[in-house]
C-alpha positions as CSV (number, residue, x, y, z in Angstrom):
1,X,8.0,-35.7,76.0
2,X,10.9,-34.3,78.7
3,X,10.8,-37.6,80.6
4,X,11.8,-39.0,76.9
5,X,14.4,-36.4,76.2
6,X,16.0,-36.8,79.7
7,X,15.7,-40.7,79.5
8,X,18.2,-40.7,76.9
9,X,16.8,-43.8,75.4
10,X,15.9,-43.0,72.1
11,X,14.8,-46.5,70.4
12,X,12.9,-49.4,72.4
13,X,12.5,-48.1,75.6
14,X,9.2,-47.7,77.7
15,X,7.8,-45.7,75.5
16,X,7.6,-47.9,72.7
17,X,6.2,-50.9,75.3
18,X,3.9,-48.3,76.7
19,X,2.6,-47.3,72.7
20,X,2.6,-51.1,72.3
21,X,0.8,-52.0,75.2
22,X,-1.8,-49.1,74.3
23,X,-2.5,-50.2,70.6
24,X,-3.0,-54.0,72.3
25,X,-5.8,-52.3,74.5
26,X,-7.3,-50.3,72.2
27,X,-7.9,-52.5,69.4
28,X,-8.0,-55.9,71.0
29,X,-4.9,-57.5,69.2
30,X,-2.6,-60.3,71.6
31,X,0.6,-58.4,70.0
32,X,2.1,-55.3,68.9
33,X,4.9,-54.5,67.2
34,X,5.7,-50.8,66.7
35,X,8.2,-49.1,63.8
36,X,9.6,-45.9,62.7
37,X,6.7,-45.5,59.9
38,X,3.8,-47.4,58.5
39,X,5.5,-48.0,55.3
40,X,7.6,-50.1,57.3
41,X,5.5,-51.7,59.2
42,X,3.7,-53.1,55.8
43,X,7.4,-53.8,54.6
44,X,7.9,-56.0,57.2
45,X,4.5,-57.4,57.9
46,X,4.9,-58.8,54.2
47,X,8.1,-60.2,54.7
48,X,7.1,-61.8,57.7
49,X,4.3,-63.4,55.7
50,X,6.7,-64.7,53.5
51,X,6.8,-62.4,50.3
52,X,10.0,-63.0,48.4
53,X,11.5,-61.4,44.8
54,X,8.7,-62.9,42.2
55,X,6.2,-64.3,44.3
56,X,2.5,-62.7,43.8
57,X,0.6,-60.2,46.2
58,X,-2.9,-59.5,45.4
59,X,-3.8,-56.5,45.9
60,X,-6.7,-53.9,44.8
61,X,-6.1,-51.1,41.6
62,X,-7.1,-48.2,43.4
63,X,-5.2,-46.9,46.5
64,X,-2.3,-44.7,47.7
65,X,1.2,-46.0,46.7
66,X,2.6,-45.9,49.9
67,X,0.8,-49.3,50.4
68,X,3.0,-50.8,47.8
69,X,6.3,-49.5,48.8
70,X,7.5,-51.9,50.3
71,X,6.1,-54.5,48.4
72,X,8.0,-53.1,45.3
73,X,11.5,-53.0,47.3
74,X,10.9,-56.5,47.4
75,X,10.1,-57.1,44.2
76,X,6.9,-59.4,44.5
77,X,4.9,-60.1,41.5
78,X,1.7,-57.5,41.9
79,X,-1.7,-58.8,40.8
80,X,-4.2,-56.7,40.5
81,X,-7.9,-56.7,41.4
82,X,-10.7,-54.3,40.7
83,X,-12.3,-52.7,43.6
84,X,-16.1,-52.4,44.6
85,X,-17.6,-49.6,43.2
86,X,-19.3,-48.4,45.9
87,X,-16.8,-48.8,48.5
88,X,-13.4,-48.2,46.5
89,X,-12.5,-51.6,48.8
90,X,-11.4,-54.8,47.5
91,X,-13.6,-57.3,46.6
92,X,-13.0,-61.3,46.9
93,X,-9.7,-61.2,44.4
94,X,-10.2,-65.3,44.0
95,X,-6.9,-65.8,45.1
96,X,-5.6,-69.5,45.2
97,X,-6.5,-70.3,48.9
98,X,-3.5,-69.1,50.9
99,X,-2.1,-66.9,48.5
100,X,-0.2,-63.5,50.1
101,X,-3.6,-60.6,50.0
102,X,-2.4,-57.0,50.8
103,X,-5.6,-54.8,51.1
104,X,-6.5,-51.3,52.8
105,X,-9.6,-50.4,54.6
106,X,-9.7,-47.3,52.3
107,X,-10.3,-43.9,54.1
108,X,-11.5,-45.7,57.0
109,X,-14.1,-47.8,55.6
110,X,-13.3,-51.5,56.2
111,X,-13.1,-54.0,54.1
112,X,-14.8,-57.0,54.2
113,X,-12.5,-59.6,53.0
114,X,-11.6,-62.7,56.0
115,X,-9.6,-60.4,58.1
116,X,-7.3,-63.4,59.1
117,X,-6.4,-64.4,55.5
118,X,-5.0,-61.2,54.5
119,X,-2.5,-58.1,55.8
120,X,-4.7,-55.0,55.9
121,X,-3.1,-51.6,55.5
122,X,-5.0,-50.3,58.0
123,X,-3.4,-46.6,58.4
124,X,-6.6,-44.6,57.9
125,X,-9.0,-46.7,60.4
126,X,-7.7,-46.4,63.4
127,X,-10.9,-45.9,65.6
128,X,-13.3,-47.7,63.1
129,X,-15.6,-50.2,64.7
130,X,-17.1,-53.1,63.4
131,X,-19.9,-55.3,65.0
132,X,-18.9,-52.7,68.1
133,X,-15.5,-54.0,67.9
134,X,-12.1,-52.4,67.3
135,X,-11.4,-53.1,63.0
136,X,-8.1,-54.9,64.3
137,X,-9.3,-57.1,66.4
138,X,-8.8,-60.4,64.5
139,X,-6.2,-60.3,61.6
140,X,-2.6,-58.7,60.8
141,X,-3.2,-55.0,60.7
142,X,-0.9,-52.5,59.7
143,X,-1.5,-48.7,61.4
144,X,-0.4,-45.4,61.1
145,X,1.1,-42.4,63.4
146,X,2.3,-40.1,60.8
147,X,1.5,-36.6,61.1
148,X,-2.3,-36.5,58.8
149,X,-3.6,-39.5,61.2
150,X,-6.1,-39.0,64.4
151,X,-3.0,-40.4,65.9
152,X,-0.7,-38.1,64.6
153,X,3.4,-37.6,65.8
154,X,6.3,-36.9,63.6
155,X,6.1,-40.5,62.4
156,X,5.4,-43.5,63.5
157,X,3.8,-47.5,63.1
158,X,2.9,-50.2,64.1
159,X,1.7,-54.2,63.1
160,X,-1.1,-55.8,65.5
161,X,-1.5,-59.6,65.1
162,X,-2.6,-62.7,66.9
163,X,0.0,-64.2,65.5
164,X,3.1,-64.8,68.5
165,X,5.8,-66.3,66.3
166,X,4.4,-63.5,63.8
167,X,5.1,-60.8,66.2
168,X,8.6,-62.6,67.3
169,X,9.2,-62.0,63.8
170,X,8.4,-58.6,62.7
171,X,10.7,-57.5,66.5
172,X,13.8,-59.2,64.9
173,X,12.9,-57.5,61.6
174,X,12.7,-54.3,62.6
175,X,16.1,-54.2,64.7
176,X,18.6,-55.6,61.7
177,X,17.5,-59.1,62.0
178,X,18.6,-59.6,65.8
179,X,17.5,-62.2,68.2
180,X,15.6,-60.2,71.0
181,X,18.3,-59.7,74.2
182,X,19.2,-57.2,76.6
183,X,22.4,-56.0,74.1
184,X,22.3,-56.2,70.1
185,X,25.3,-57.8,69.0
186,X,26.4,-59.6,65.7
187,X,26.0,-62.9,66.5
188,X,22.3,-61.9,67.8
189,X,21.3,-61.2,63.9
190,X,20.4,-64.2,62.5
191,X,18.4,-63.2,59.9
192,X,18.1,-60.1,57.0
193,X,16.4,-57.2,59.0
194,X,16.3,-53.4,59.1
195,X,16.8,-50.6,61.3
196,X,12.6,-49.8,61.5
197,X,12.6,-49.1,65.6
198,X,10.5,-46.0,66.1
199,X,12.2,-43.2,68.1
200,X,10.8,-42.5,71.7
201,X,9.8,-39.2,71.3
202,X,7.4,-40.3,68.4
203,X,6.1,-43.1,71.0
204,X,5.6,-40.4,74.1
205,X,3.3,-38.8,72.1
206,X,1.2,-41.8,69.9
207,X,0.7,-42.9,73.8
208,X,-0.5,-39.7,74.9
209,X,-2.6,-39.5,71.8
210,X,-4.0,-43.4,71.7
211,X,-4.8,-42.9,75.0
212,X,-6.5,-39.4,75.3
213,X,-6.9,-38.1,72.5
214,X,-8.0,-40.7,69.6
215,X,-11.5,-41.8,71.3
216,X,-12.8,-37.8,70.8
217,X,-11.2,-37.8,67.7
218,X,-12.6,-41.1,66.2
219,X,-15.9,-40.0,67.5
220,X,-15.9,-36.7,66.0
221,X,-14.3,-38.5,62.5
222,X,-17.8,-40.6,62.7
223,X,-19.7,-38.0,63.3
224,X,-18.8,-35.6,60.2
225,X,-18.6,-38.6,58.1
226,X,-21.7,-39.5,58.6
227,X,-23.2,-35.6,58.3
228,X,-21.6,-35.3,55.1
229,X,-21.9,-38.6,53.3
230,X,-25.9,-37.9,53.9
231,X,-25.5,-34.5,52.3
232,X,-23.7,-36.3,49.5
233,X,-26.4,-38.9,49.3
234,X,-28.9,-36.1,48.9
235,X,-27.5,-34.5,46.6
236,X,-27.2,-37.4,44.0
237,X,-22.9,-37.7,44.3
238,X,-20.9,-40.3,45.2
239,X,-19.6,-41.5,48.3
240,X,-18.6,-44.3,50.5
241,X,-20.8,-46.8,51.2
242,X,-20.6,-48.3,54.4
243,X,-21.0,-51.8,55.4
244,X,-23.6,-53.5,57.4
245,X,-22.4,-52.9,61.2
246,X,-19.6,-50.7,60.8
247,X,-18.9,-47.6,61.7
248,X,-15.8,-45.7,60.2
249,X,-13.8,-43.0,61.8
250,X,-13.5,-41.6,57.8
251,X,-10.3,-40.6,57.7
252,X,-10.8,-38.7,54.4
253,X,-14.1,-38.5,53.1
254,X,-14.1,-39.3,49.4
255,X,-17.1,-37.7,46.6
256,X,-17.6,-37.1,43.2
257,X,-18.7,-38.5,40.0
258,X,-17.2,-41.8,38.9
259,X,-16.6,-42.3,34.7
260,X,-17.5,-38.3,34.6
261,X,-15.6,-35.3,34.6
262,X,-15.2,-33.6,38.0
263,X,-13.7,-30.4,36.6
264,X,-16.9,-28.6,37.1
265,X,-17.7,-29.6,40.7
266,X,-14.0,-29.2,41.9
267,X,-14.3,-25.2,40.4
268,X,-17.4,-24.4,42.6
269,X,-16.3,-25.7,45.4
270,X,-12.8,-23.9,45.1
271,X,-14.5,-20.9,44.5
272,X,-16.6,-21.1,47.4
273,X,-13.5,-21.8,49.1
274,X,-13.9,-25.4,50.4
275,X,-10.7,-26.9,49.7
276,X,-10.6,-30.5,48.2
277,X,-7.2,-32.8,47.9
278,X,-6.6,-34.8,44.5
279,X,-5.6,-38.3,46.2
280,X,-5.7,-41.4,44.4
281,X,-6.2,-39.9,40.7
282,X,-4.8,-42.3,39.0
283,X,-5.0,-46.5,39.6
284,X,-1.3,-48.6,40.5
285,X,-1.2,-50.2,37.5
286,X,-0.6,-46.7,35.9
287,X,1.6,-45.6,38.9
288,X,5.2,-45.3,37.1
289,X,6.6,-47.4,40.3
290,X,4.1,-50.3,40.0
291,X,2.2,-50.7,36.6
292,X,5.4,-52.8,34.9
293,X,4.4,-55.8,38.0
294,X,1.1,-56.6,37.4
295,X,-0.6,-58.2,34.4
296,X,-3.1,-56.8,32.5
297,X,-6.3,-56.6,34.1
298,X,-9.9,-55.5,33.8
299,X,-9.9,-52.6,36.6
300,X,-12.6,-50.7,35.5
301,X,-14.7,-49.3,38.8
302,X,-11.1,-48.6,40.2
303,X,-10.3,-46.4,37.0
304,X,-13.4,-44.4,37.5
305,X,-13.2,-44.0,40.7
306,X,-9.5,-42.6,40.1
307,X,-10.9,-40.6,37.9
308,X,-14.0,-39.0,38.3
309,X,-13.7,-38.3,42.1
310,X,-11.5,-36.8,45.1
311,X,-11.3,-36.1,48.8
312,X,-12.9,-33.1,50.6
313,X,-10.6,-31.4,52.8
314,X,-6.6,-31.1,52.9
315,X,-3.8,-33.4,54.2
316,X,-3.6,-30.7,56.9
317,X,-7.2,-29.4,57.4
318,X,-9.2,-33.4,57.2
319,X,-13.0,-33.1,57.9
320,X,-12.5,-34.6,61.2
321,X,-11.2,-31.7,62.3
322,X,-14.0,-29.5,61.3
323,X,-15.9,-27.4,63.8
324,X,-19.8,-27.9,63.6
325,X,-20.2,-24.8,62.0
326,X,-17.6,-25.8,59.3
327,X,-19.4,-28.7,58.5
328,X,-22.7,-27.3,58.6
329,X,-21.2,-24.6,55.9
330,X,-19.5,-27.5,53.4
331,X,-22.8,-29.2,53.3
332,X,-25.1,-26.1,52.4
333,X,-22.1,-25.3,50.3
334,X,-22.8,-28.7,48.5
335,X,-26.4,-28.5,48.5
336,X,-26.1,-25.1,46.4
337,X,-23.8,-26.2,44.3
338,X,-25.7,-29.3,43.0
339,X,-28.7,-27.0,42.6
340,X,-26.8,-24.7,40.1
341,X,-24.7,-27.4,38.2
């Protein structure tokens, strides 16, 4: 961070090349192409893909909105799909072969769609493995750095692709529309863009962070996933279901009980002091910013899920960053309550 400060290069310097370069290693993408935020980075990565005002994006009913942000400042035509009830991930939306798929591996669990056919929002599964590969290693991923991620700095993004000319791209994008060159000047911008370059001192630290900090923290995100999901299991509520040959680093961990009220269960467990975040109660279509794109469409697994569960654990306090004893206490905590309810 002071070699940032007294750098005085605040946007594309080193450290951006060095977060770049660290993102490429880690998840085993040719390219990298970092920005201010993730909602950017999804922003652009659909642009780049060729989204335009009135063309159609399939995408799933049940997510956070911050995926479609910048699919709604660009006005595409949202289609929605219902989501597998087991995951809370897309399922094969029977798109017209190469239609535009925008899709997230929700709460770290991966989806299983063609990962080269489609732009995954990839924010919470950073660190999730599939097949004992990084989730990003084939495909145009979208990641995260804000401050709730295992990667966490003030904010922060980033695309991954194997894609060159994509990644040529998505750099013009993000800096106005400018040709790459040592100096940006009008004549460089050739092409609509934005000002999306991520500041350095948000880069210092995603590379101190991707590089020693995220492979404990993925680890221990698998490991209380996996501790509480079989509580969950045992205890007859829902939860993620993982895929064959994955293994998520759960960014949130996601219960409950889907087409039933979870009034009940979210009382005990507030007054047993476990704290539980309302995320996702409602599906886009009913989001006020989305619901007037998409036609009408039979979402029903995604409106239970919206409504009949939640996420354990705060925006600030995730269970990957319980202690052992913490997460020995939420699942007898669990345990008791299902017993009594």
């Amino acid at each position: 961070m002071t070699s940032a400060l007294y750098s005085r290069e605040w946007t594309g310097g080193r450290y951006t090349r060095a977060a770049e370069d660290a993102l490429r290693e880690l998840t085993g993408a040719p390219h990298a192409v970092a920005f201010q935020s993730c909602t950017a980075a999804i922003h652009a990565a659909l642009l780049a893909h060729g989204a335009r005002r009135g063309a159609p994006l399939h995408t799933p009913a049940f997510g956070f909105a911050g995926t479609l942000t910048g699919a709604s400042h660009i006005g595409v035509r949202l289609l929605y799909h219902d989501v597998d009830p087991h995951t809370g991930n897309s399922v094969d939306p029977a798109a017209a072969p190469g239609a535009l798929v925008l899709t997230p591996d929700l709460h770290g669990v991966p989806h299983t769609l063609p990962r080269g056919d489609v732009i995954t929002d990839a924010c919470q599964a950073l660190g999730t493995l599939v097949d004992g590969q990084h989730v990003g290693a084939v495909g145009t991923h979208c990641w995260s750095f804000s401050a709730t991620k295992l990667v966490a700095a003030p904010d922060g993004g980033a695309v991954t692709t194997e894609d060159e000319g994509l990644a040529d791209v998505l750099r013009q994008l993000r800096d106005y529309g400018a040709e790459p060159g040592t100096a940006r000047a009008n004549a460089r911008i050739t092409r609509p863009g934005h000002d999306w370059r991520p500041s350095e001192l948000s880069m210092a630290l995603v590379v101190e962070e991707l590089t020693y900090r995220l492979p404990g923290a993925a680890c221990r995100a698998r490991e209380v996933g996996e501790q509480v999901c079989k509580t969950l299991a045992d205890v007859g509520l829902w939860h993620q279901q993982v895929p064959v040959g994955t293994e998520p680093a759960f960014h949130k961990i996601r219960t409950g009980l889907p087409g039933q009220s979870t009034t009940a269960l979210g009382a005990a467990l507030a007054g047993l002091n476990v704290p539980t975040h309302e995320w996702g109660r409602h599906t886009l279509p009913e989001h006020p910013q989305f619901w007037e794109s998409g036609p009408e469409a039979d979402v029903t697994a995604a409106a239970e899920l919206a409504a009949g569960t939640f996420c354990l654990g705060t925006e600030t306090c995730p269970p990957w960053t319980w202690t052992t004893d913490e997460t020995d206490l939420v699942c007898a905590t669990l345990e008791t309550i299902m017993e009594t309810l």
